[in-house]
C-alpha angles and dihedrals in degrees: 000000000000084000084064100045093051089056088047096050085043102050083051089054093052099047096049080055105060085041092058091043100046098043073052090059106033096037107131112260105221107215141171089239093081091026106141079231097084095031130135135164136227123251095181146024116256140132127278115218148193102246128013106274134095089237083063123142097254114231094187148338114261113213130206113285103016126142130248147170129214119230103191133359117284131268125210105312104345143060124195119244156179141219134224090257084045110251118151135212151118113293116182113266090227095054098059140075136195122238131250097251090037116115084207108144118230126202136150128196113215105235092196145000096308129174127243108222131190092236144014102284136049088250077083131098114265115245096185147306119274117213125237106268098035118138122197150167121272123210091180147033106163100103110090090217098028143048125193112237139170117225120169095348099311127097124216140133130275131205116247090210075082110036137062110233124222131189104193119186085202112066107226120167116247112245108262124240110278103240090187109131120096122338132205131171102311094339131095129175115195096208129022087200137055140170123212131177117243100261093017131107116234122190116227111218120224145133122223119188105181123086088243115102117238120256104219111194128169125201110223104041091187094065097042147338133218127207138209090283107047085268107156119194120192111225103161146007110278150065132292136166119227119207123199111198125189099185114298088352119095136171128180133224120196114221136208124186118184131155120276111238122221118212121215097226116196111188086345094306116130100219099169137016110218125183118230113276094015111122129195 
């Protein structure tokens, strides 16, 4: 009998001992790494791959909806990522989102004159029009053609056929539009000067720091208009002058509107310079 309770209390033994080692070996390591700190879903499906490139050798198919975390800010196109089973790789910078709960840090850069529209899709009302060079902040990034954006106080959606997107793990403010240019009283152009195609929106940058609204006129109407916003629209050939007035403060802008030239390129090679609507 003792003999049996010797074996009893020894297999017991035994047994809490291969519980304690083995909660030792299989506990769950926290690590920044999977912090939701750092995480992002996915809004698409699309490869990730081992360098950023689109030639890329590809690691694994993401798939709509799955998790990742970013490891290091992200560089042209691409971030680098992991997944939850911990395979890393480059995922493309437009087809991710962060997360509700995620500190990740959006911003886009405008890579040339882009509307900014009141939803995701050119069937939306134009805000306003955002000048090439301009960084802001994103609030989304869910939509696969759009991204949500706020820009002088209004918030619309811009198409990422026309911004270069960044994930950043640090947040860092975007610098903000240079307003420079000519002061008066509460008024200040950045520019007295701009250039727009003939058919084609151009965004007038100015601050404006009374509680008046700004009176935009131009004064040949045929060339071009301007509406409420700064908002120039080239409608012919020619020169205006577009004046913005806060009561008794003014400041001018010179306009030329002149029609955008396609080239004909063959293996990268411009051959020929043709006008719009010209014809051989």
């Amino acid at each position: 009998m003792d003999n049996s309770f010797s074996a009893r209390k020894a297999i017991s033994v035994f047994l809490a001992m291969i519980i304690v080692i083995s909660t030792f070996f299989v506990m769950p390591i926290t690590s920044s790494a999977y912090s939701n700190k750092y995480k992002v879903t996915a809004n698409g499906n699309f490869n990730m791959r081992k360098s950023a490139s689109s030639k890329g050798e590809v690691v694994k198919t993401i798939k709509k909806g799955q998790a990742l975390y970013i490891q290091k800010n992200s560089s042209g196109s691409w971030v680098y990522c992991k997944d939850s089973s911990g395979k890393a790789g480059y995922v493309p910078v437009k087809h991710i989102n962060k997360t509700k709960d995620s500190s990740v840090y959006m911003t886009c850069k405008t890579t040339d004159n882009v509307n900014l529209r009141k939803g995701a899709g050119t069937s939306y009302g134009v805000i306003t029009v955002v000048p090439s060079g301009t960084t802001m902040n994103m609030s989304d990034n869910g939509n696969s053609s759009w991204s949500k954006v706020s820009y002088n106080g209004s918030t619309g959606y811009l198409s990422k056929s026309y911004i270069s997107i960044y994930f950043k793990t640090t947040k860092t403010s975007p610098t903000p539009p240079s307003t420079g240019g000519v002061t008066k009283g509460p008024l200040t152009l950045k520019s007295t000067s701009a250039s727009v195609y003939k058919g084609s929106y151009y965004g007038i940058q100015y601050s404006n720091t009374s509680s008046s609204k700004v009176k935009w006129t131009s004064s040949n109407s045929k060339v071009a208009t301007v509406d409420d916003e700064g908002i120039l629209y080239g409608k012919a050939n020619g020169s205006t002058t577009v004046k913005a007035s806060v009561g008794a403060n003014s400041l001018s802008c010179s306009v030329n509107v002149r029609t955008k030239n396609n080239s004909v390129n063959i293996s990268n090679k411009t051959i020929i310079s043709l006008k719009v609507n010209q014809f051989i």
